[in-house]
C-alpha positions in Angstrom: -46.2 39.9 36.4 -48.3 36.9 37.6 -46.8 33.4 38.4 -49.6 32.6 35.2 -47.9 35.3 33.3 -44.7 34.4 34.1 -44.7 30.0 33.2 -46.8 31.3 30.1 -43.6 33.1 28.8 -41.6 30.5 30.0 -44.1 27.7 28.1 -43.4 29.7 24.6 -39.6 30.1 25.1 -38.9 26.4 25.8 -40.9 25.4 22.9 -39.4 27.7 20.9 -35.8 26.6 22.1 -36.8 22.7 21.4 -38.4 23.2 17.7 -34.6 25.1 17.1 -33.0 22.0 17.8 -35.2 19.9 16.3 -34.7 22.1 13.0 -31.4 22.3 13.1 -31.0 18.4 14.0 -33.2 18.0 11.0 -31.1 20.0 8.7 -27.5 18.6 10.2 -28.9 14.9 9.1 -30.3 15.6 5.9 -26.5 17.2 5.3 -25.0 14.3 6.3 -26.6 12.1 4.7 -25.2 12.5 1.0 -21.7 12.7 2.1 -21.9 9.2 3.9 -23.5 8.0 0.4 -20.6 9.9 -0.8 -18.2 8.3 0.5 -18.8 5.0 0.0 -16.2 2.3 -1.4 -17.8 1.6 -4.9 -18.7 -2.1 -5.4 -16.0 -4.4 -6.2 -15.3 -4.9 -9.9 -15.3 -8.2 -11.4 -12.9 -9.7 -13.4 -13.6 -8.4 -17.3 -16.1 -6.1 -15.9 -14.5 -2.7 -17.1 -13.8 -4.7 -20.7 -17.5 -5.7 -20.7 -18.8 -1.7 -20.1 -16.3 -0.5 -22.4 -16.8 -2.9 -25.2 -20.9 -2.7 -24.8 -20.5 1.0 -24.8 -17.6 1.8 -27.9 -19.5 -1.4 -29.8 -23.4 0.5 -29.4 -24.4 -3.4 -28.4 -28.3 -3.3 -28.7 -30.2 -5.4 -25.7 -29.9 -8.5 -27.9 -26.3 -8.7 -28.2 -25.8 -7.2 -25.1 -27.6 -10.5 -23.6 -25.6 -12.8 -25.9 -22.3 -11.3 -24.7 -23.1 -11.8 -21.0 -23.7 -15.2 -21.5 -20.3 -15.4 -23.3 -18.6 -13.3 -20.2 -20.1 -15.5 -18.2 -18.9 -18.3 -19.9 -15.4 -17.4 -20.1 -15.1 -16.6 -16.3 -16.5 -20.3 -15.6 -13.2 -21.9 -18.1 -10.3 -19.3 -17.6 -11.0 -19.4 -13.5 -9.4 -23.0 -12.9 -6.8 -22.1 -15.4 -5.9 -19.1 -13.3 -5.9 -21.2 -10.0 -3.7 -23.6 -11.5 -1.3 -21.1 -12.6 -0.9 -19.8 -9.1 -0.7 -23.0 -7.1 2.4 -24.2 -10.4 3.7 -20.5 -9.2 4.1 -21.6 -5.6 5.6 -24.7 -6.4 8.1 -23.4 -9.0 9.4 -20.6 -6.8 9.2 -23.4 -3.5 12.8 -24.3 -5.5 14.8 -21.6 -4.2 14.5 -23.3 -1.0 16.6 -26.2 -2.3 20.1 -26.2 -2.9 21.6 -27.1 -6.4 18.5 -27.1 -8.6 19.1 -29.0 -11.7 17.7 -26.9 -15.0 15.6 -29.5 -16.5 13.6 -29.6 -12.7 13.2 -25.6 -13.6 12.5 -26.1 -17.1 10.0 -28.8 -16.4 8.2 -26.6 -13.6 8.2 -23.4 -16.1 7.2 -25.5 -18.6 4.2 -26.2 -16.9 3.1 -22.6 -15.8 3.4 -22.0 -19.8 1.1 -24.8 -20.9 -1.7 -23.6 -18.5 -1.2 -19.7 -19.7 -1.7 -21.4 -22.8 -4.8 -23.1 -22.1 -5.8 -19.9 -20.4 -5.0 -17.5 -23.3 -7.1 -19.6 -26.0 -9.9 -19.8 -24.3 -9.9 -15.8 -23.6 -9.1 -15.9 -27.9 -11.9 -17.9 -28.4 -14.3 -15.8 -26.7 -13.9 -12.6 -28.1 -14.2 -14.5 -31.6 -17.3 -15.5 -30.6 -18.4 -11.6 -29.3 -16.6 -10.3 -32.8 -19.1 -12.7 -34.5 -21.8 -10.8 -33.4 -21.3 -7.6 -34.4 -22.2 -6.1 -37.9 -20.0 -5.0 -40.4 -19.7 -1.4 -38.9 -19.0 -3.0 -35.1 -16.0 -5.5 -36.2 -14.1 -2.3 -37.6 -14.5 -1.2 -34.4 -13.9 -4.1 -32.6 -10.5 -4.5 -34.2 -9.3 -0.6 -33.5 -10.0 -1.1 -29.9 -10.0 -5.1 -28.9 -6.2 -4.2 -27.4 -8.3 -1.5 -25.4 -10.1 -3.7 -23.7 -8.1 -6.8 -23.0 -5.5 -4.4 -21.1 -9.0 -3.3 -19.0 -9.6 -6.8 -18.3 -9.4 -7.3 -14.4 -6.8 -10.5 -13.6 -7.7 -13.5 -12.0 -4.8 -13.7 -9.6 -4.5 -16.8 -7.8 -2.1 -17.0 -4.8 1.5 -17.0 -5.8 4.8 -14.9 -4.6 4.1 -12.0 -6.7 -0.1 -12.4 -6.6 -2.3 -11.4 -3.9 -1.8 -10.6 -0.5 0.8 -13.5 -0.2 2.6 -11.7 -2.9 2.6 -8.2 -2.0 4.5 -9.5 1.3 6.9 -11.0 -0.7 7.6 -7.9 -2.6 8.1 -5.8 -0.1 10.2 -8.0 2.0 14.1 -6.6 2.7 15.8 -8.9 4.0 17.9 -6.0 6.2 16.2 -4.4 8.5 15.3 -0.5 8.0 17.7 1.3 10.7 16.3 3.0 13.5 16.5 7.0 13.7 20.2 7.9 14.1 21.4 4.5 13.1 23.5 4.0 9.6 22.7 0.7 7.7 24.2 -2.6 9.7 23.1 -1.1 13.2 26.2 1.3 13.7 25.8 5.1 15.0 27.4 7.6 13.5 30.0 9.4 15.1 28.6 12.6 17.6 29.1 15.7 16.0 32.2 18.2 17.1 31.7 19.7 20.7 29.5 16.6 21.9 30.4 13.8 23.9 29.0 10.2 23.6 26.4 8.5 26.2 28.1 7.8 29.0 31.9 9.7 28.0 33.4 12.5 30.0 31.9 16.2 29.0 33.7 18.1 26.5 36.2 21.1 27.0 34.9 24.6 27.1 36.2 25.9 24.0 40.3 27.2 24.9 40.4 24.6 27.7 41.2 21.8 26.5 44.9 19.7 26.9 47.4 22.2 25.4 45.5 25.3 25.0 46.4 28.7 26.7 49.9 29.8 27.8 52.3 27.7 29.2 52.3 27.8 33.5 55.6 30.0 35.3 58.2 28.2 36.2 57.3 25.9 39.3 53.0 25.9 38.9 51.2 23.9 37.5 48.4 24.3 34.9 45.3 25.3 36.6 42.0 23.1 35.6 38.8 24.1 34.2 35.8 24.4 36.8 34.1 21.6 37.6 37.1 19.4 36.3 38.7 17.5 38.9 42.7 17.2 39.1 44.2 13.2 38.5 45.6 12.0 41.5 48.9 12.3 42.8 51.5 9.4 41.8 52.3 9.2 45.6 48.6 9.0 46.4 48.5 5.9 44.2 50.8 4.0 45.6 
């Protein structure tokens, strides 16, 4: 063949080669690319968002009431959050009194107390605003409302404000121990167990070959004296010693 003949060939077989790759490039991307969208974290739910789908949804709300209740929603997230806050920041300062010694009751009772009135507060207003949704319903969507009302108040996200059991702060506090987990081989309070039969501690003398230990075997003849494993040294003389 000519050197014309020849970088022809060669023209149509690297072309070839980089449309390939470009194909299969093409096809690995447009793979990938649903699984990323996949795989993505959902968007984070907002408090009394899972109540609000499942009541719209069990209730048939039409796009009227549908508005009316997100204005109510609304509504109740702006008066129940300070309420929640509150009850978080009364939380921290009424479990702050196990840092003191001899707490009367009436300081307790007076601290509880006070976490109680604002769950109070808290829980009226949360009453008050699914009267107002029942209010909107017809005859057919209150029966409903009132099979499955305790339905949706246990899908109601919580407002938790910081506090020893709520939040990060509180899921540290949960999981605290106040001993220490023991390290691999170690029993509880940092002692090792004892080495198992036929093994010598760190740093001890080595064990006796099974039969050769002190006492084993046949007593020596008259006159001799016991010979000693290999590798075992004999104790020194008394006379050496002195």
């Amino acid at each position: 063949m000519s050197n014309a003949t020849n970088n022809r060939w060669l023209t149509i077989i690297t072309l070839l080669l980089l449309t390939a790759n470009i194909v299969t490039l093409a096809l690995l991307w447009t793979k990938r690319k649903p699984d990323r969208e996949h795989f993505n974290p959902p968007p984070p739910q907002q408090p009394g968002g899972q109540a609000f789908e499942f009541l719209s949804r069990e209730l048939q709300l039409d796009s009227a009431q549908q508005e009316t209740y997100k204005k109510l929603r609304d509504e109740h997230r702006s008066q129940v959050r300070p309420f929640q806050d509150s009850i978080g920041k009364a939380k921290d300062s009424f479990f702050d009194l196990l840092k003191q010694e001899n707490v009367s009751d009436s300081l307790v009772e007076i601290f509880s107390k006070k976490i109680g009135n604002l769950e109070q507060q808290r829980d009226i207003f949360t009453f008050r605003h699914f009267q107002k949704l029942r209010a909107i319903g017809n005859k057919e969507q209150k029966i409903k409302f009132d099979s499955i009302i305790q339905q949706a108040l246990k899908r109601m996200a919580p407002l938790r404000g910081p506090g020893p059991l709520g939040g990060k702060d509180g899921e540290r506090e949960a999981r605290r121990n106040d001993d220490p987990l023991p390290k691999h081989g170690m029993k509880p309070g940092g002692h090792r167990p004892p080495p198992p039969d036929g093994m010598r501690p760190a740093g001890g003398p080595p064990p006796h070959p099974p039969g050769m230990g002190p006492g084993d075997g046949p007593p020596p003849p008259n006159g001799r004296k016991r010979p000693h494993p290999p590798g075992m040294r004999p104790p020194p003389e008394k006379d050496s010693l002195k």
